[in-house]
N, C-alpha and C positions, 0 to 999 in steps of 0.2 A: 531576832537577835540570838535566839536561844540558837539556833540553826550555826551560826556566827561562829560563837562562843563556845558549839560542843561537836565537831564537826565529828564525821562518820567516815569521810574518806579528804583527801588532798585535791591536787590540780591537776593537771596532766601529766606535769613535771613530776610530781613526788611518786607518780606510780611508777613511771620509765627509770627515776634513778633507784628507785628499791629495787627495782627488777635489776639494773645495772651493778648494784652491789653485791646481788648475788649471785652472778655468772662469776667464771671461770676466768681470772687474770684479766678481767675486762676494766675499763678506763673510761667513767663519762669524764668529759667538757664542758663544762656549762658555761653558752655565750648570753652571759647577762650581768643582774647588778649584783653586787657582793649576799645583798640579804636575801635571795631566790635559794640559794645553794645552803646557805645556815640553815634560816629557817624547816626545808624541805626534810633536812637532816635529822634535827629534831621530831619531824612530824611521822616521817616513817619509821624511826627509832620506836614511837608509840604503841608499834605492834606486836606487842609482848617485846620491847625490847632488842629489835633485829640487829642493830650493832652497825659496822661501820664495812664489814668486810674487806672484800679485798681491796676494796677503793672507793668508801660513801661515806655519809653521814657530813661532819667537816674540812676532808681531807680529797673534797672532789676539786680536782682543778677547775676554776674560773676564771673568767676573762675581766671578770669584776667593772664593766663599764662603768662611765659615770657622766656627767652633763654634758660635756662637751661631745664627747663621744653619742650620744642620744642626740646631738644638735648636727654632727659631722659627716654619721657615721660609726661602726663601731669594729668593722672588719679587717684593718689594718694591727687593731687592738686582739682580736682572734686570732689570727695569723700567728703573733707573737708567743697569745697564750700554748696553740698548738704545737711550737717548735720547741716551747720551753715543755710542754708537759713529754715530748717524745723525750728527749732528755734526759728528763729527772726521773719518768714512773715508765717501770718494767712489766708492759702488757702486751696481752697478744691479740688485742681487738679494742681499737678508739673508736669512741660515739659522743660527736657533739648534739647538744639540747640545746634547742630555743627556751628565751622565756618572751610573758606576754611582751615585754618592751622592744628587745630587739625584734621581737614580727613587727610590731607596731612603726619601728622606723625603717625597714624590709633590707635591712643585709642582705647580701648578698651568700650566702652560707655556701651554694654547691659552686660557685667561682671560686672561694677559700679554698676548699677541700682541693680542687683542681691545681692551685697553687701548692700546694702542700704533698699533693700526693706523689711528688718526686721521691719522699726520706723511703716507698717501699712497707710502710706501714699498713698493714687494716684500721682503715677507719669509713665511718658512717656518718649520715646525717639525720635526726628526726627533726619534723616541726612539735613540740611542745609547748605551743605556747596555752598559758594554762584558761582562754576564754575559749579553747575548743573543744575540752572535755577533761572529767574528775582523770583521779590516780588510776579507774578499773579500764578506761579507755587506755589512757597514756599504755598501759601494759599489752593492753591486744592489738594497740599500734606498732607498738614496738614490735610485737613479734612478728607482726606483716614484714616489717622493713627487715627485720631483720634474714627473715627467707629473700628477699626481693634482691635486699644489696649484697647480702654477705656467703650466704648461704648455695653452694656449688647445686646446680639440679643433674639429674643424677637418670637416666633410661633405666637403669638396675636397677630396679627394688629385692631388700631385702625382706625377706620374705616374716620372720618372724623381728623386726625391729621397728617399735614404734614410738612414735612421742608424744609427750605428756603435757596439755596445756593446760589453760582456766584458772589456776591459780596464784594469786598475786603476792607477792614478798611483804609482808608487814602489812597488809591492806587486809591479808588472808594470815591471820596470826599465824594459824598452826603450821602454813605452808610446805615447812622442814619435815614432819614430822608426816605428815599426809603424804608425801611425795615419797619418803623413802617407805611405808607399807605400800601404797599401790605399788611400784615397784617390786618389792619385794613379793608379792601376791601375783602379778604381771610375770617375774622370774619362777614362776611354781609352776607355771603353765608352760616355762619353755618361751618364755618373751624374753629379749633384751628390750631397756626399754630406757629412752633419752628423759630424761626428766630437767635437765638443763643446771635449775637452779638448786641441789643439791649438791653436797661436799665430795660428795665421790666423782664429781663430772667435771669436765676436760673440754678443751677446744675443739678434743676431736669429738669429742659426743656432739657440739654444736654442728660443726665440718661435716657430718655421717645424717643428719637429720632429711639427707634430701635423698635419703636413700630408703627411706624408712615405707611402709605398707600403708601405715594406719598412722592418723593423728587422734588423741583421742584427747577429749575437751572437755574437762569437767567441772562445764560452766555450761547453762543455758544464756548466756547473755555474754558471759566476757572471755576472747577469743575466737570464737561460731565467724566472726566476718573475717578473721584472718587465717580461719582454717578453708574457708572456702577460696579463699585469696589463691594460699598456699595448694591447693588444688588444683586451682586453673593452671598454675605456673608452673608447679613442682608432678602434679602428676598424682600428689599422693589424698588417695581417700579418706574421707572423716567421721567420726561416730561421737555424737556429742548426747552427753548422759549425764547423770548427778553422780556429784562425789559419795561414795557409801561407807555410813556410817554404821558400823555393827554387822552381825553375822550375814543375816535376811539380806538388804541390799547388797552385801560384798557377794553373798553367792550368785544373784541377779547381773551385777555388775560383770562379773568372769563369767558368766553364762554371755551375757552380749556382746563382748570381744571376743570369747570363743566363737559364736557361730558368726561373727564378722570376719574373722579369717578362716574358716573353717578347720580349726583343731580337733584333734582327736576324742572323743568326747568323752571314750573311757576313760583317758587320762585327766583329764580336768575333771571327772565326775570323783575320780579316786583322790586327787588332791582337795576336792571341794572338802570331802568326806572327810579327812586327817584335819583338814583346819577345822571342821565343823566339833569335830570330836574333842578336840583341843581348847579348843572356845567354851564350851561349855563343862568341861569339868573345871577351868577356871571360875564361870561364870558361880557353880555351884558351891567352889569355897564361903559362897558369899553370902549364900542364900538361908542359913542361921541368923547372919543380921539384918535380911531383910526380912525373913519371916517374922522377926521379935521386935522392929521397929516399922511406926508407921513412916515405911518407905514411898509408894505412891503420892503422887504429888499433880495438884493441876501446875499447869506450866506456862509460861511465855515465853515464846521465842525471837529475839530481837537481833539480825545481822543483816548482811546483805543478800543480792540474788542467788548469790551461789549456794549460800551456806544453809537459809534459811528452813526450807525446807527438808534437808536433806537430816536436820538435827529433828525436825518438829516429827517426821518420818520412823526415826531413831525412838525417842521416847514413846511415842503412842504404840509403832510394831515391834519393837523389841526388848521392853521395859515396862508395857503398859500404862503412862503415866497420860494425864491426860493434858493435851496443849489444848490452855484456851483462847488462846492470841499469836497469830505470828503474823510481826512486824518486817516488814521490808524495808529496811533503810536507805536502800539505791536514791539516785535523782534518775525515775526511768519514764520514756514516751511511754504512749500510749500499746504500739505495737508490741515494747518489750513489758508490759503490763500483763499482756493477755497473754504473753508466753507463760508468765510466770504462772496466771493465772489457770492456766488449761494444764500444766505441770502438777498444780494442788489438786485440781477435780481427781485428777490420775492416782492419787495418792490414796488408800484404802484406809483411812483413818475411822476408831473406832469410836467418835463422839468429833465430828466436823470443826476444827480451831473459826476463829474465825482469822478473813485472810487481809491486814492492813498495808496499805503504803504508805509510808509515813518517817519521814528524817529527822525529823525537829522533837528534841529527848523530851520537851516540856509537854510534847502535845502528843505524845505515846502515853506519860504515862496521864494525862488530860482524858486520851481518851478512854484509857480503861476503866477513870472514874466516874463518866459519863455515862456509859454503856453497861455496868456491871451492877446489878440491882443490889449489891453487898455496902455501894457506896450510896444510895439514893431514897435511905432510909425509910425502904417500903418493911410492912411489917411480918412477911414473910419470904424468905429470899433462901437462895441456897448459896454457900458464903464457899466462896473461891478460895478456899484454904483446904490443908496446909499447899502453901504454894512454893516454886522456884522460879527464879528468871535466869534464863540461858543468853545471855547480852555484853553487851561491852561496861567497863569499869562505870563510866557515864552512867548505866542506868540502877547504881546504888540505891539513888534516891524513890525509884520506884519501889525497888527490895525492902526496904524499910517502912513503905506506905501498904504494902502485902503485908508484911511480916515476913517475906520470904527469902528464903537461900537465895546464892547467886554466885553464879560461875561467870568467868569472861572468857567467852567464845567467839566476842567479835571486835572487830577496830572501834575506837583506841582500847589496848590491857597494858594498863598501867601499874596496874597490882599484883602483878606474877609476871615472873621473866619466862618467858618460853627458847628453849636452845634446841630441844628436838621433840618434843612431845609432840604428838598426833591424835588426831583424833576419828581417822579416817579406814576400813580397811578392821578387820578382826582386832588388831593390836590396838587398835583404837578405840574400838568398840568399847576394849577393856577397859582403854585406861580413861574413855568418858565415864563408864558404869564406878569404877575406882572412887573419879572424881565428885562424881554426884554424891555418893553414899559419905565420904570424906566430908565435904560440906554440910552434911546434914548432925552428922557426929562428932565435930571439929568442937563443941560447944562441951561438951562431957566434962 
């Protein structure tokens, strides 16, 4: 029930229309019942607050079925919604979404579209129905279709233009804020680089994606099958890596896209060096208050596959703090277990976290009390303080059974709006180290 009640991610649907709100003059359709389309609004709004953009939250056109329509049919009902939404909203890319009801009574959707596609419009089709897979699915679906149906393929590749996948709108709080440093980091090397869902990007950035060298996925789980997709069709090669958090990985990160395309290495080596140099006399503003405050901290880290890692990585090599738990909150097989799993062994950590899978908030922090000799009142124990948790707003109630700080770094953050911060990339590195220290001093 706890599961239920404190959810970690959506349905298929709520991943595709986050995704959907943040592209560029794009327009979903949702063919289904009035409360699919509210609710979903709501649910991805939860992530740090993502807003409604150009066209989401409660102002996504729907076909709003209802009984008869679930008993007749509901396509004659789509059709109408379609003509009326060309009409009314000024986009330059339509995408209708299934929900579970209409799969379940099998519309016809690509006959619709056929009907429709006289007005001259882009428009798409996905199946969403949400008993096929969460929000992080729905998004690396989307991006298949979106190469497949929309997306021109292209003999020409551009030689330094690549695109940016893995990360989800609102599922992936920091999303905005991560996309525009990689990028901006990607452009220091001499990259243009398609990041999709960012304020600077255009239809033609979408239009240009099939022209691009390299995709590059900074997910081990979510986009990997659509960038292979996107391979077979489009031609273009894929390098899938973890999102880098802090100096250490970001130089790592730009070292493996450099020799993936073969850039110039003095030049990457001399821009490594300017940001490396920069980062750290920032860093050492700081290092008065962390010398005079017990800074160090054991830690938990509590997000999805993407994330989770890549932060617990962050605190143990570029901070020294020590992770003693990191939680994965995905719903993953077994296959994508051992990905995650062989991704940790890789990781040079200097006191081993341990590694759980585990979604259900009651039974995370269940099991820290079980396992942690501080709670099982042996008479000599060594006491997991002073502690922090790196988690979603949900895992409060753990913070307070620590005694420890707590940042929201992952779905739902409900207690800090996020508009552009990041945490991804040097600029991020900072403004996590920022954060953390903030938190711990916010009490003075």
């Amino acid at each position: 029930m706890a599961h239920i009640e404190r959810p970690r991610f959506s349905c298929m649907l709520g991943g595709v229309l986050a995704t959907l709100s943040a592209l560029p003059r794009t327009i979903p359709i949702i063919h289904g019942a009035q409360g699919c389309g509210g609710n979903l609004g709501g649910a991805y709004s939860q992530g740090g607050y993502l807003g409604a953009g150009y066209c989401g939250n409660s102002a996504v056109p729907s076909s709003n079925i209802g009984e008869s329509d679930i008993i007749f049919g509901g396509a004659d009902r789509l059709i109408r919604e379609i003509n009326s939404t060309f009409e009314v909203m000024d986009g330059d890319l339509f995408v209708v979404t299934t929900t579970c009801m209409t799969d379940i009574i099998g519309d016809d959707i690509k006959g619709v579209l056929s009907e429709v596609g006289k007005k001259e419009k882009p428009i798409l089709f996905i199946d969403t129905g949400g008993f096929i897979g969460n929000s992080y699915y729905g998004y690396s679906k989307f991006i298949e279709e979106l190469f497949l149906q929309y997306i021109p393929k292209s003999e020409k590749k551009k030689k330094n233009l690549v695109n940016v996948f893995g990360l989800v709108p609102g599922y992936d709080p920091y999303f905005r804020g991560d996309l525009e440093e990689i990028k901006r980091i990607l452009g220091l090397i001499g990259l243009e680089v398609n990041t999709f869902l960012t304020n600077d990007q255009t239809q033609e950035n979408i239009l240009s994606a099939g022209k691009a060298s390299l995709n590059i996925v900074l997910s081990r789980l979510y986009g990997t099958e659509a960038a292979e997709i996107v391979k077979e069709t489009h031609g273009i090669d894929y390098l899938i890596t973890d999102l880098p958090i802090g100096n250490l990985a970001t130089i790592d990160f730009i070292r493996q896209i450099a020799d993936k395309l073969g850039l110039d290495k003095n030049k990457v080596s001399a821009v490594l060096e300017k940001e490396t140099g920069s980062y750290y006399k920032y860093v050492d503003r700081a290092t008065d208050l962390i010398a005079d405050t017990d800074f160090q901290n054991y830690a938990v880290v509590i997000a999805n596959g993407t994330e989770a890692l890549p932060y617990a990585k962050y605190l143990d090599n570029e901070i020294g703090w020590l992770p003693g738990y990191v939680f994965i909150t995905d719903e993953l097989n077994d296959e994508q277990k051992d990905i995650i799993k062989e991704a940790f062994e890789k990781i040079d950590f200097t006191y081993k976290p341990e590694l759980v899978f585990e979604t259900d908030t009651y039974k995370i922090q269940q099991y820290i009390g079980q396992t942690n000799p501080q709670f099982k009142s042996e008479t000599y124990y060594e006491t997991f303080s002073p502690a922090f948790v790196l988690g979603s707003t949900i895992d409060r109630k753990l913070a307070e059974t620590l005694n420890a700080g707590l940042l929201s770094i992952s779905y739902p953050v409900i207690n800090r709006i996020v508009i552009s911060k990041g945490y991804a990339g040097f600029k991020g590195g900072l403004n996590l180290l920022e954060d953390l220290i903030s938190a711990q001093i916010s009490g003075r």
